[in-house]
C-alpha positions in Angstrom: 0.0 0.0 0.0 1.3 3.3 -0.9 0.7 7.4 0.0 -0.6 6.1 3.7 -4.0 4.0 1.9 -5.5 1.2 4.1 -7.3 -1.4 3.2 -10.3 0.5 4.4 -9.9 3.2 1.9 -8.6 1.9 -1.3 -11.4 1.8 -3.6 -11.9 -1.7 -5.6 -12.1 0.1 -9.4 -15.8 -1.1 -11.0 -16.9 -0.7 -14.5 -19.2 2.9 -14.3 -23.4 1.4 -14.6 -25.9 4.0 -15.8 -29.2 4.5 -15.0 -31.3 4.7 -18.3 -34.3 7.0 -16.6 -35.3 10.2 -16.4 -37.1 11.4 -13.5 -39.2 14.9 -13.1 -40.9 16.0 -9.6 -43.5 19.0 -9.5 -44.7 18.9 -5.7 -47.6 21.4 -5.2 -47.7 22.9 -1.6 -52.1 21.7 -2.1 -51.0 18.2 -2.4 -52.0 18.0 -6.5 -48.7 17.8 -7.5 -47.2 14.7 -9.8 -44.0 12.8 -10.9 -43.0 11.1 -14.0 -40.3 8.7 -14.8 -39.1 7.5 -18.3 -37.0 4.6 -18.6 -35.4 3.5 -21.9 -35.2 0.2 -23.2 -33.2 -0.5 -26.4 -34.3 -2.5 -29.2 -32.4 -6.1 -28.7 -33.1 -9.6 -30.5 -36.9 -9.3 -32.3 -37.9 -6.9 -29.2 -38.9 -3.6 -30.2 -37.3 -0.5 -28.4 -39.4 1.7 -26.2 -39.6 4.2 -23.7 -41.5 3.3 -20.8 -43.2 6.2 -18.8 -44.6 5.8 -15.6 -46.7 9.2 -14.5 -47.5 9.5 -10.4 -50.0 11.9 -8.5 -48.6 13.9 -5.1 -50.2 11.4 -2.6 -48.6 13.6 0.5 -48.0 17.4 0.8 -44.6 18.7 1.9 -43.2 21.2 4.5 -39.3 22.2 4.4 -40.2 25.2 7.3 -38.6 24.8 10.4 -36.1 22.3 12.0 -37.7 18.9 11.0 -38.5 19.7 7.3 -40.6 16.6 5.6 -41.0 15.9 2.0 -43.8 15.8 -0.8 -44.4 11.9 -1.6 -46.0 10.5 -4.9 -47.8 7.8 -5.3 -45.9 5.3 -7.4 -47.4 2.2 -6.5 -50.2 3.7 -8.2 -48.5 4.9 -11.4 -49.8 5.1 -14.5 -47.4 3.3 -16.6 -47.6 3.3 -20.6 -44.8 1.7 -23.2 -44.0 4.5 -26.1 -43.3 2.5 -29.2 -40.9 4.4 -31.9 -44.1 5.8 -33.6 -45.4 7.3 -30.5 -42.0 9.1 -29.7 -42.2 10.5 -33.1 -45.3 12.1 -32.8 -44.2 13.3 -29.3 -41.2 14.6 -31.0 -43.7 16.4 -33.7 -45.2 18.1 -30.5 -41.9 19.2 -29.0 -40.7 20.7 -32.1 -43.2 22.6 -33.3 -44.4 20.5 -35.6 -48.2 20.5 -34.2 -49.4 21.6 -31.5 -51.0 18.8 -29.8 -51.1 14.6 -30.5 -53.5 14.1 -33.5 -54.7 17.4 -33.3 -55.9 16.6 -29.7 -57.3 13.1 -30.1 -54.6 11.8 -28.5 -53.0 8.0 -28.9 -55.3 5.2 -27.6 -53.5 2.0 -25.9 -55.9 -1.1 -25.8 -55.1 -4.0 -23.9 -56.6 -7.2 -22.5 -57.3 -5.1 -19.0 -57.8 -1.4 -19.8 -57.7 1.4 -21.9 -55.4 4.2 -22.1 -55.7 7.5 -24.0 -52.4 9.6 -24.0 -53.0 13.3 -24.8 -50.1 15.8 -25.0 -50.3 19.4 -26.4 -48.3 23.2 -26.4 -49.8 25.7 -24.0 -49.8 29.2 -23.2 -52.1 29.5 -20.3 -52.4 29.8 -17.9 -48.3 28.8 -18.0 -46.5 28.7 -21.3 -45.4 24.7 -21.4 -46.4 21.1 -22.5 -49.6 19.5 -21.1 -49.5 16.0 -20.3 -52.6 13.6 -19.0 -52.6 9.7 -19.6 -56.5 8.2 -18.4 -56.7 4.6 -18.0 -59.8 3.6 -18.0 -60.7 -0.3 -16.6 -62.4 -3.1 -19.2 -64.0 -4.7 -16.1 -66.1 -1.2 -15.4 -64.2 -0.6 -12.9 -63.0 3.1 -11.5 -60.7 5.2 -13.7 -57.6 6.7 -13.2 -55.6 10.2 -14.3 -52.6 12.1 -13.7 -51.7 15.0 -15.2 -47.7 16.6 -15.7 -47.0 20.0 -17.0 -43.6 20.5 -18.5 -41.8 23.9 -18.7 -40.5 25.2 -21.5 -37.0 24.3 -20.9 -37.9 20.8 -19.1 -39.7 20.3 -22.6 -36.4 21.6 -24.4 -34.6 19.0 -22.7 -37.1 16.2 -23.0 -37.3 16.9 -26.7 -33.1 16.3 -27.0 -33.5 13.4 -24.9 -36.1 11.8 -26.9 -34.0 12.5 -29.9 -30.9 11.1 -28.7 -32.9 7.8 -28.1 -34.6 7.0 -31.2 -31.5 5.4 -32.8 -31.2 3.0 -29.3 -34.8 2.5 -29.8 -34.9 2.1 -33.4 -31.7 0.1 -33.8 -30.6 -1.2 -30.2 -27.2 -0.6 -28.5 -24.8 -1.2 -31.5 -22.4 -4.4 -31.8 -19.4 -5.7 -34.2 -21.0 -8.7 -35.5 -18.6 -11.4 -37.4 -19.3 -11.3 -40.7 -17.5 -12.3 -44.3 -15.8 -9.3 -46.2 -14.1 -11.5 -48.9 -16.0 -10.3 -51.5 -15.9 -6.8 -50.5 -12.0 -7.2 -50.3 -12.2 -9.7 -53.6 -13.6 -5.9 -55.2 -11.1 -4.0 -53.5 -8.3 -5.8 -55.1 -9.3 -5.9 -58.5 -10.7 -2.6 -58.3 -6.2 -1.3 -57.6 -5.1 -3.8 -60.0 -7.1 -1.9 -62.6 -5.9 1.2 -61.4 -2.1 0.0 -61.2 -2.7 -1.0 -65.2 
C-alpha cells in the first residue's frame, strides 16, 4: 500500500453502470402535484425498443419550514405506466418541435389491452403557463374506476425532454450497437481488383 491507503480506503475500481431513466418531480404545496419517470429500453433480438413512462400523482404534501422539514411523496405504486413504441415518440417529438401543437390534433394515442384502456394526450400551451400538457387516463375493461394524472412540463424541461427523446430513437430504433462477425471476402475480392485496374 502506498501514499498512507488502508485497506479501508482503497477503492476496488468497477466498470461505471448508468441508469437509463429520467425522473421529473412537480410537488404542489395543495397536495396535487405529480412525478413522471421515463425509462429507456433499447431494441435487442426481435424486441422492439421503447420508452417506458410511468406518470405518479402527489399522494402527501410537503413542508421544508422549520427544524424537522418533511417531503412531498408520490404515489408510485399507483403509477400510470404506458410503453412509447418508436411511432409514439415520433409524434411526441412532432409536439416538441413545433411540428403541431397537440397529439393528432388533440385526439390523443389510444392503448388497448386485455385489461384497460389508455388515452395519452399531449399538447403546447400558453395558459395559464407557457409549457407542455400531459394527461394519460386509464380507463378499466371490467367497469371498474378510472384513473388520471396529469404533468406539465416547462418550456426548458420540454427543451430538454425533446433532445433526450432524440438522442434515443436510434437505441430504440436500432438497439445498442455491436461488431457482429461477418465475411468481407468479396468486398475485399472488389477491392483488389478494383487497384489492380488502377495499377494497369
Amino acid at each position: 500500500m502506498m501514499n498512507g491507503e488502508t485497506p479501508s480506503t482503497r477503492r476496488t475500481e468497477v466498470p461505471g453502470r448508468y441508469r437509463p431513466s429520467l425522473r421529473m418531480y412537480h410537488a404542489s404545496a395543495k397536495g396535487t402535484g405529480s412525478a413522471i419517470e421515463m425509462q429507456l429500453h433499447p431494441a435487442h433480438d426481435n424486441v422492439d425498443g421503447s420508452i417506458m413512462l410511468r406518470i405518479a400523482n402527489q399522494c402527501a404534501g410537503g413542508d421544508r419550514r422549520g427544524p424537522t422539514p418533511t417531503f412531498a411523496r408520490f404515489d408510485w405504486e399507483h403509477a400510470i405506466c404506458v410503453k412509447l413504441d418508436f411511432g409514439d415518440l415520433c409524434r411526441l417529438l412532432q409536439v416538441l418541435r413545433g411540428e403541431c401543437e397537440s397529439l393528432e390534433d388533440d385526439r390523443g394515442l389510444y392503448h388497448q389491452t386485455a385489461q384497460a384502456s389508455t388515452k395519452i394526450l399531449f399538447r403546447h400551451a400558453v395558459d395559464p403557463v407557457p409549457g407542455y400538457q400531459l394527461c394519460v387516463c386509464r380507463s378499466p375493461r371490467d367497469g371498474g374506476e378510472g384513473s388520471q394524472a396529469y404533468f406539465v412540463f416547462s418550456q426548458g424541461e420540454a427543451l430538454g425532454l425533446c433532445d433526450a427523446i432524440s438522442c434515443s430513437m436510434a437505441v430504440v430504433g436500432f438497439g445498442i450497437p455491436m461488431l457482429v462477425a461477418h465475411d468481407t471476402s468479396a468486398y475485399r475480392a472488389a477491392q483488389r481488383e478494383f487497384r489492380d485496374a488502377s495499377a494497369a
